[in-house]
N, C-alpha and C positions, 0 to 999 in steps of 0.2 A: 504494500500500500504506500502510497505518494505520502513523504512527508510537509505537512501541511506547514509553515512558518509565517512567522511577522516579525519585521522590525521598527522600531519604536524608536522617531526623532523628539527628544523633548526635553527640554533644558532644565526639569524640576527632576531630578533623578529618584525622589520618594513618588512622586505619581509614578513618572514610567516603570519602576519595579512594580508598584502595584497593578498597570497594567498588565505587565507579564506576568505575577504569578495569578491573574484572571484566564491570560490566553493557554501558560502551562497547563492550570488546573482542566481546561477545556481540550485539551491535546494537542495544543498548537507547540511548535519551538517557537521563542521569542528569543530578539536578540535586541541590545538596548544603546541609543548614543546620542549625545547632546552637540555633534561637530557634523557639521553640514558634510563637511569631504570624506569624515568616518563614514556616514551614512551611504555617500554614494561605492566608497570603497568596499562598505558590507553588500551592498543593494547588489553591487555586478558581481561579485566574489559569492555571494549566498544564494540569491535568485529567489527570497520571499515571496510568497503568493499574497501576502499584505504587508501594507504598511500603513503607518499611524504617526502624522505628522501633525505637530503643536504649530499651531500660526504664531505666536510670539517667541521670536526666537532671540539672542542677545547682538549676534552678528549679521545673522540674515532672515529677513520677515519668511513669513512661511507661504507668503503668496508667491515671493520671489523662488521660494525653495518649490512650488508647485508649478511655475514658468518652464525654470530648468528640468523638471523632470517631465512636462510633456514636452520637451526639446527631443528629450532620450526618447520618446514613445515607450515609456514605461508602460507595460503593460496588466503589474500587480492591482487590487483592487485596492482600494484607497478609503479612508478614514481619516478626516479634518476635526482634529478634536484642539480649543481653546476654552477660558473663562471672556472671553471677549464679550457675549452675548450671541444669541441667537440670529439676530437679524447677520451681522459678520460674516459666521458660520457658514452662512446659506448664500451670502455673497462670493463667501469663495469660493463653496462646492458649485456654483454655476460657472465660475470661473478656470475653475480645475476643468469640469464639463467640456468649456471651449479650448482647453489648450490637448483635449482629445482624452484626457484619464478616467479610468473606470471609477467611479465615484461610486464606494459601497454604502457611505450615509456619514451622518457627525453627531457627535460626543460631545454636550456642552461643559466643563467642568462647571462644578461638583458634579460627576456622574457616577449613576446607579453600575454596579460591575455587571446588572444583570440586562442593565442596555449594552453593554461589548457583546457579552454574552447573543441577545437577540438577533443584534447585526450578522454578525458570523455564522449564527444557525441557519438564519434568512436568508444568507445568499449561498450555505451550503445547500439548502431546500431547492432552493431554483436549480441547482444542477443533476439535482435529482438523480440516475442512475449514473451518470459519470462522474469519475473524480477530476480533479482539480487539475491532475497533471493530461489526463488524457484530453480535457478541454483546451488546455493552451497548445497541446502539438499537433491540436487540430487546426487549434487558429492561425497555428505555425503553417501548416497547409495552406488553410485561405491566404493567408498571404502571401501565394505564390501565382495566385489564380491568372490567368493571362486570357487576354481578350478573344482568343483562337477558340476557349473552352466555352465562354460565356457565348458565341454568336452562334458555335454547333446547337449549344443548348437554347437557342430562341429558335435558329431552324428546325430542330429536332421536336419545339413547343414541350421542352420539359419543363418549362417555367410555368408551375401550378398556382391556383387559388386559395387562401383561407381566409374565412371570413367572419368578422369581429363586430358583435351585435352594437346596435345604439338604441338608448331606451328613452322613455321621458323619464324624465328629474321625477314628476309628480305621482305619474301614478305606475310607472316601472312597464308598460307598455310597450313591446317592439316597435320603434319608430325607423329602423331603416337598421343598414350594416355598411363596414368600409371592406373595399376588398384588397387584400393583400397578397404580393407577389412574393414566392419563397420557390427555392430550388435545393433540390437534393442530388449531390452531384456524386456520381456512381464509384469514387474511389474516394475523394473529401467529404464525402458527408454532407450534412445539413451548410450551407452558405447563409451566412447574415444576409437582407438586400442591405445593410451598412455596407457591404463589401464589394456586391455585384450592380447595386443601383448607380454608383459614383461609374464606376467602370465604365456601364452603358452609356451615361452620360458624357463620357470623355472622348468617347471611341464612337458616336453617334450611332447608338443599336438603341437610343429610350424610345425614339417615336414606336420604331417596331415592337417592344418590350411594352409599352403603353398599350399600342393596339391590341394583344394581344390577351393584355389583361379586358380590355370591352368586349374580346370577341368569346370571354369565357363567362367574363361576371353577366353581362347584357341576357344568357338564354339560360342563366340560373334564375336571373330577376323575374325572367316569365315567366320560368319553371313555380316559383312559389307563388305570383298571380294567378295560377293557374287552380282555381278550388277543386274543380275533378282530380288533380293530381297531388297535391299536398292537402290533405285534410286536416283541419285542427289549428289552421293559422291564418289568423284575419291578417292575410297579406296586402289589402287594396290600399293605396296609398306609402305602401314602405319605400322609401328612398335608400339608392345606391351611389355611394361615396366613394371617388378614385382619386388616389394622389395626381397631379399633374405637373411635371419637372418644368423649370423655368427653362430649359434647354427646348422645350417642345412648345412653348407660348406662340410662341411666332409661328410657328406653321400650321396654319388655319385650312390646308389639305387633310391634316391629322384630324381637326375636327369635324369638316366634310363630313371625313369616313364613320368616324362617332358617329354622326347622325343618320348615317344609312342604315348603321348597324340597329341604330336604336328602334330606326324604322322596319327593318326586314325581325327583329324581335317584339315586335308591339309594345314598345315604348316608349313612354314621352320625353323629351327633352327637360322634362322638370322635376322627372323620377330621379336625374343624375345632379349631384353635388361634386364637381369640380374642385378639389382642395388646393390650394397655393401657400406656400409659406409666405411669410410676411415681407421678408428678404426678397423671395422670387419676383410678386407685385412689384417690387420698390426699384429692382436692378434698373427699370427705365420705365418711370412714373406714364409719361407723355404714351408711348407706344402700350405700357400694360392698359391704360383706360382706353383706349382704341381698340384694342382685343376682349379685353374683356367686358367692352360695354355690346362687342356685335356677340360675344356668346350670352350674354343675357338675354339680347334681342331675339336670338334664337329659342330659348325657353331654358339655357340649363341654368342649377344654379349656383353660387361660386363660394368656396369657404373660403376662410383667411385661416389657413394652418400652422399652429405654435405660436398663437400670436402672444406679444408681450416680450419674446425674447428676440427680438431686431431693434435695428435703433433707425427705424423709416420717424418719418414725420406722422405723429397720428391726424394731421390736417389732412397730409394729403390719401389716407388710407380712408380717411372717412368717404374721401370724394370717390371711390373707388365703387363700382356697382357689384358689393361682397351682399352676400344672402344671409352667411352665417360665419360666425367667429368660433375658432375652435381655442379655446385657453388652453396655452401650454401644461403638458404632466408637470413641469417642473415647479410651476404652481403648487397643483395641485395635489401631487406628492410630500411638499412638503407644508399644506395648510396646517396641518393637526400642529405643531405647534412653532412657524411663523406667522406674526404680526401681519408682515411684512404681505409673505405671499397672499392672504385674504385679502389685504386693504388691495391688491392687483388686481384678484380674480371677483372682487364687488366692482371694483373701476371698470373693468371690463363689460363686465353683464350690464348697468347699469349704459355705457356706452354704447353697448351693440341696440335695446333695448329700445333708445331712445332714436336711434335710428332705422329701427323698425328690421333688424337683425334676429336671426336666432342665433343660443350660445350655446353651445357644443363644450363637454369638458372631457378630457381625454385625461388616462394615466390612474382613474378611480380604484384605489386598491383594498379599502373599507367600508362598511358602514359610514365610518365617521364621517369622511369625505363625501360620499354620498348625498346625509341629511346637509352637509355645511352649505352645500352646494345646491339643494332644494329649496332651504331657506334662506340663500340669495338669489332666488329666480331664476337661476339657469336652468335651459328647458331640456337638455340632452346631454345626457350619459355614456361615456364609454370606459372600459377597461377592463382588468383581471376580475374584479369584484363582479362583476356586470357578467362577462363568461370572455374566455379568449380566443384568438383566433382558432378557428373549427374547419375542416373539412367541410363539402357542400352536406354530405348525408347526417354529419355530426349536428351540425347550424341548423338543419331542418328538426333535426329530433330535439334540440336546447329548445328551437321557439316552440313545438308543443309544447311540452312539461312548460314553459316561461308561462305561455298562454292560457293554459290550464291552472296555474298557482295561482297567477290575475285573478281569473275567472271565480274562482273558488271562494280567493278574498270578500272579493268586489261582490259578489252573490251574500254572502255570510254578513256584510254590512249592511245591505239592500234590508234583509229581514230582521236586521235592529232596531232600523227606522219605524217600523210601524205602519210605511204607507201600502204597502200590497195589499187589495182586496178591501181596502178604506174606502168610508162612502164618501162623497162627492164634495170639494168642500172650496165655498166664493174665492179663495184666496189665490187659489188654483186656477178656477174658472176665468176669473179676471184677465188673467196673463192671456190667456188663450183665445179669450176672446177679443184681445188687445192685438195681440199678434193678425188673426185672422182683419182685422178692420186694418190694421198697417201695412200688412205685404198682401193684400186684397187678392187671399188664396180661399179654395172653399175649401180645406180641412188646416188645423193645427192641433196637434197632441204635445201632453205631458205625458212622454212615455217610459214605463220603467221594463227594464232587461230582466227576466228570470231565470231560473237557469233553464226552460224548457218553454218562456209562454214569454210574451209581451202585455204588460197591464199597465193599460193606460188610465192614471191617474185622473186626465181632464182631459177633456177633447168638445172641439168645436166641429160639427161637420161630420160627425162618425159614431156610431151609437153603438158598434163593440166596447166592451169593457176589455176585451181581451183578443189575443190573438198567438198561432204558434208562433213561436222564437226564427223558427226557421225564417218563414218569410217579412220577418220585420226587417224595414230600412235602416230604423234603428239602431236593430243588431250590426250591422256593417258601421253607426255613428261610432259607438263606444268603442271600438277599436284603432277611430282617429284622434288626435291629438285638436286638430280646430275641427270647424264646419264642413260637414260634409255635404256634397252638391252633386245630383243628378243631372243637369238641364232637359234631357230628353232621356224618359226611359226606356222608347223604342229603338234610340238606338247606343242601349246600352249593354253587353252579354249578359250581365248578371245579371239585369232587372226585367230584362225584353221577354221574358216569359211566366215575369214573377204574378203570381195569384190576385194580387191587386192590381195589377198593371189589367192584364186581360180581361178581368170582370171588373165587375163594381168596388170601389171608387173608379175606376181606369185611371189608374194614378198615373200622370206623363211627368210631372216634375217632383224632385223632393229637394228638400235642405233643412237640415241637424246638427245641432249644436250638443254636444257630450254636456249632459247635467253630473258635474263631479260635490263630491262628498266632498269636507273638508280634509278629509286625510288622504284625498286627491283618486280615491276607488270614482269609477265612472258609474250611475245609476241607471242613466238613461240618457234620455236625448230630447230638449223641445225641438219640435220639427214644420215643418211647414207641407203639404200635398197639396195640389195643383190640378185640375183635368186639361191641362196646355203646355206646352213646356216653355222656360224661359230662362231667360241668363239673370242670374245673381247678382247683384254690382258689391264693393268693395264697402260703399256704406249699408247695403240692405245686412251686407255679412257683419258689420262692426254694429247694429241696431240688433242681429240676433243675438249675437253676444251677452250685448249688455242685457237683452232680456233674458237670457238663460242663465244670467247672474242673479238676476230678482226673481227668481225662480229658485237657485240655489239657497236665499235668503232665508226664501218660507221655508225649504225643508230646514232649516235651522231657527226655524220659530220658535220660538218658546212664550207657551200661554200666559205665565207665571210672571216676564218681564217684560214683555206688550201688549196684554191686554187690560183693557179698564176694567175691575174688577164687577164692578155694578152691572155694566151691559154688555159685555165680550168683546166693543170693539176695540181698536186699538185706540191704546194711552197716545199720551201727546210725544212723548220719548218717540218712539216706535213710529210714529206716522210721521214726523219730522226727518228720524233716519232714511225711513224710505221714498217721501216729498222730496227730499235734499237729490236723491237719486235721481228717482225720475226727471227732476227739472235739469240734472244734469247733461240724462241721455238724450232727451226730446228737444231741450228749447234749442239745443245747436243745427237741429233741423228740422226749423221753423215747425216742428209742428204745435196746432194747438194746447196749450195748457189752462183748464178753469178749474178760480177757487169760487166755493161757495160756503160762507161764513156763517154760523146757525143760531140766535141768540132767543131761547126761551123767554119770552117777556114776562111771562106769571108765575115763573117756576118758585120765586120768595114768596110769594101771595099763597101757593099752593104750600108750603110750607110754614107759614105764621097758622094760615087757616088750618090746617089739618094733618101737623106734622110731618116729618121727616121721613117716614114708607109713605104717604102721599106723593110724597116729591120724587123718592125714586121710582115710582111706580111712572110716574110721567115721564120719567127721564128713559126709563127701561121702553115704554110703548113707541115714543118718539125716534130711539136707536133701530126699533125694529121697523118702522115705517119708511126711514131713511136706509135702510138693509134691501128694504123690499121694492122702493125707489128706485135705487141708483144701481139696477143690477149689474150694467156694465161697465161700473166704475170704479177706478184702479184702490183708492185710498179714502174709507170712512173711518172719521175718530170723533172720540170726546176728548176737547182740549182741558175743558176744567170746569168742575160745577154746571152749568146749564148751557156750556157752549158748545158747539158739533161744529166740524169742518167738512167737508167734501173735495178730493182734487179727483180731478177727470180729466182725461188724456182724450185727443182726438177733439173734432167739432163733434158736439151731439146732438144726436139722432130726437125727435119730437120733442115734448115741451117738458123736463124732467121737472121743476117747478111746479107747475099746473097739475102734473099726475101729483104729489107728494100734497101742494095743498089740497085738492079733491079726497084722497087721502085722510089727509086730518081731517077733514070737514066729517068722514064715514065714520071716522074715530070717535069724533065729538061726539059725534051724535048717539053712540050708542053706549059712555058712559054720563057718571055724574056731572052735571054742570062744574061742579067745583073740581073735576080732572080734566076740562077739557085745558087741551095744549094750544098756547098762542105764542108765535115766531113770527121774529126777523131774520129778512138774510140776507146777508149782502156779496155781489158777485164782483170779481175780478181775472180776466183772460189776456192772457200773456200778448194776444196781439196788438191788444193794446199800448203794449208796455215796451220801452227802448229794449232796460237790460231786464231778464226774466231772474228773478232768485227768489228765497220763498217768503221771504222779509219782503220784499214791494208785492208778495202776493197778496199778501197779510194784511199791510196798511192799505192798501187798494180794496179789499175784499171788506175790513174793517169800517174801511171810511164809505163806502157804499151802503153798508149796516146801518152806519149812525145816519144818513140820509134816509132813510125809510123807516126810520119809527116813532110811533105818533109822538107829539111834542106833549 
């Protein structure tokens, strides 16, 4: 067996001995010295497989001692241990990175012996059945590799695929895969693409190397669109991710052929995420936005790979037509405990975000990273944690079992809620029938996913409670990450012969927006049916949204701290929270907003006369008249004691006023004189109004009150 060593540069000679006798205890030889030239003199005379270099040294810094040794191409695994601090630390292990050394991780002093300890087991783990020495005379090999072998092997097409899932942040959903190129060459063995991708690129074999990876990932991509042939994976909509070398930028023939290929495999141009490093963009600002603003045009769409660790202008990267940001692993490797790396990978997010980017995080190797990274919004997931690169047949069998653990979840949540099989309830209704008057469709559903049926909560248009799983639209939403959209179902494969297409409703169009839970499981889907087909535009998608968030709301209702406790409806807290909303979603496009302000005039009088169950008694009949009023109105509350609000979305439909008094007038009449209800009420509609917020509804609405009641 290979003897395993490390030697240890560190100027405090009671650490380094303590050092070694941790790596002794462990069964490493350690050998120990504080002279830069001793070091280098043991380093070539010994040939440790690690080393352990203190950044503070008396003669020479250890950044300068980590320059000179990627001069050597040292190729031991490396260990930057100081008391300097953490942010330091992590500055020079990216630095060590660039000057090409294997960085096996840092040691902040005062360190635990049981963090040496972990490093060392963690990267003997990764090597898994081979030892240390037969890995390096491998690589002793690859580094002999010559361009004769690498070009047989593109003509020969040994250069295979594996392929490395990407998930959502939120609710851990396949959202697409990158495909990677690897070769296994018949006397060296496995090749890093470290070794053979630089190659290709020197000796101009990437374009071919390129293509050949689209002409293998593109009829996988179909293979899993394909629901007769893979079962058990909501594949529609997964997006395919290929590196693309700055060496192949320029030649817009390369991309030609992409797009035939993606044609003769039935797929879109916007299935494909095009990855660029940040560097590659930047080598010639002027010409990359020329190229990659006609590959946008074309429909692909473009990552910005490892970003964070170039030093481009982030002005001019913003100007760049990038779809998605992929934050570097080196981040995100080491967030769990730099400052530093977080305050980047929230800059980031928050940056792409605001430019209407998605963020991509690569290198995810815990839990930890995981949540840290859900709870700064990034919307995609990649790494070892997540699954690693697979075979096609492997990949296919990860996303069942993946989709199936979802599923299971996401079902198991569903029936905590309560709402399966729940009667009918205005809160529900509202939205729905709000929806159906706004995108002026004859069906919208609240629908929720079971594990074998579709039940829909609230429906405008459609008098099923239920339906199989199979043929729900739905079922195809919860498996996308945004909205999902039909325009025509006739001519689409999976819907063109679907059960509601061909009969009753003849559904020609749909659009579904995933109703997610707070711990990010998918329920369902509000949706919209059509008997027409039609295109979706960019605000009708951003107005479903936000309504499938106030949708989200009410399943997070609670009776307890919104409702008035006297009459059920909603307190002033609660109807304010969701006023504030609405006015935010609607007044930006123009559409109508009225208040209607409700001020019981005798409600004192009915309580001096005849006590305090008098007065609720009126206050309870009046809630319920105003319920049975305003049925298709978004927001009824009691603001306080004898006051009611009413907000209503849309212009409305016949005279809601004149039903509501007719109303009372029925009321009156059939109790005691001394309960009958007498109101004012004063109205305000945001068309009237420059800026709409719910404060000038209020004083508008208020001040129209006090104009209508008797002097």
């Amino acid at each position: 067996m290979t003897e395993l060593k490390v030697l240890i540069l560190d100027d405090n000679n009671l650490t380094a001995r303590a050092i070694a006798n941790v790596a002794e205890f462990i069964g490493l030889s350690a050998k120990v010295t504080s002279d830069f030239q001793s070091f280098l003199n043991i380093l070539n005379e010994w040939q440790p497989q690690y080393l352990i270099v203190d950044l503070i040294m008396p003669d020479m810094d250890g950044v300068e001692v980590l320059g000179e040794l990627g001069k050597m191409q040292v190729e031991a695994q490396l260990i930057i241990t100081s008391g300097a601090g953490q942010q330091l630390l992590h500055a020079a292990a990216r630095s060590a990175g660039a000057h090409g050394l294997n960085v096996l991780g840092i040691l902040p002093k005062p360190f635990n012996p049981k963090a040496f300890r972990d490093l060392i087991n963690a990267e003997s783990n990764n090597t898994a059945d081979n030892t240390f020495g037969r890995q390096l005379r491998a690589e002793n090999q690859i580094n002999t590799l010559t361009v004769t072998e690498l070009e047989q092997a593109i003509d020969a097409r040994d250069i295979y695929l594996v392929y490395q899932p990407k998930v959502s942040c939120i609710s851990g959903a396949l959202t697409g895969f990158e495909a990677l190129a690897r070769w296994h060459h018949p006397e060296k063995g496995f090749i890093s693409p470290e070794k053979f991708i630089p190659l290709a690129e020197q000796h101009n074999l990437i374009d071919r190397l390129t293509l050949q990876v689209f002409e293998q990932a593109l009829p996988f991509l179909n293979q899993l669109q394909d629901a007769d042939t893979v079962q058990g994976i909501q594949s529609r909509g997964l997006l395919l991710s290929v590196n693309i070398s700055a060496a192949s930028l320029k030649n817009l023939y390369l991309f030609k052929q992409i797009e035939l290929l993606c044609k003769s495999n039935n797929v879109k141009p916007d299935q494909l995420i095009l990855e660029l490093t940040e560097t590659a963009a930047m080598d010639d600002p002027v010409m990359s936005l020329d190229i990659l603003t006609r590959l946008r045009l074309r429909g692909f769409r473009l990552s910005i790979d490892d970003f964070g660790t170039g030093f481009s202008s982030m002005l001019a990267l913003v100007r760049m037509p990038f779809s998605e940001v992929k934050v570097d692993k080196t981040f995100v490797m080491t967030s769990g405990d730099s400052r530093e790396s977080r305050l980047v990978i929230k800059a980031i997010i928050e940056l792409a975000h605001s430019l209407n980017m998605q963020v991509a995080a690569e290198g995810i190797e815990d839990n930890e990273a995981l949540e840290l990274l859900r709870n700064m919004g990034c919307d995609q997931a990649q790494g070892y944690f997540i699954g690693r690169p697979m075979l096609a047949d492997a990949f296919i069998e990860w996303s069942k079992q993946s989709s199936e653990h979802i599923d299971s979840h996401r079902i198991k949540h569903l029936h905590g809620l309560g709402l399966l099989d729940s009667e009918p309830e205005q809160r529900y209704d509202r939205l729905t029938k709000l929806c159906t008057r706004l995108f002026n469709v004859d069906i919208s559903l609240i629908s929720l996913i079971d594990e074998n049926r579709q039940w829909i909560k609230s429906s405008q248009g459609f008098s099923q409670r239920q339906t199989e799983r199979s043929i729900a639209f739905c079922n195809q939403t919860i498996s996308q990450e945004e909205i999902f959209i039909v325009p025509d179902t006739l001519l689409d494969e999976q819907y063109v012969n679907n059960i509601m297409v061909t009969s009753a409703p003849y559904v020609r169009f749909y659009a579904g927006c995933p109703i997610r839970a707070k711990s990010g499981a998918k329920l369902g889907a509000l949706c919209l049916k059509h008997s027409e087909p039609r295109e979706f535009s960019i605000k009708d998608k951003l107005l479903l949204k936000q309504l499938t968030e106030m949708v989200e709301e009410e399943i997070d209702y609670n009776p307890f701290l919104d409702e008035d406790k006297l009459t059920g409806l909603l307190n002033r807290e609660a109807f304010e929270r969701r006023a504030q909303k609405l006015i935010t979603i609607f007044a930006p496009h123009q559409i109508p907003i009225t208040m209607f302000y409700f001020d019981l005039n005798n409600y004192k009088r009915i309580i001096e006369a005849h006590g305090i169950s008098a007065g609720d008694e009126a206050l309870i009949h009046f809630s319920r008249l105003l319920l049975e009023t305003f049925t298709d109105t978004e927001l009824v509350a009691r603001l306080v004691d004898d006051e009611f609000v009413v907000l209503c979305i849309c212009e409305l439909k016949g005279t809601p006023l004149e039903t509501l008094a007719e109303a009372v007038k029925q009321h009156n009449s059939s109790v005691s004189p001394h309960l009958n209800i007498q109101y004012t009420v004063g109205t305000a509609c945001s068309q009237s109004m420059s800026n709409v917020d719910l404060q000038s509804l209020y004083m508008y609405a208020d001040s129209d009150l006090y104009d209508h009641k008797s002097p």
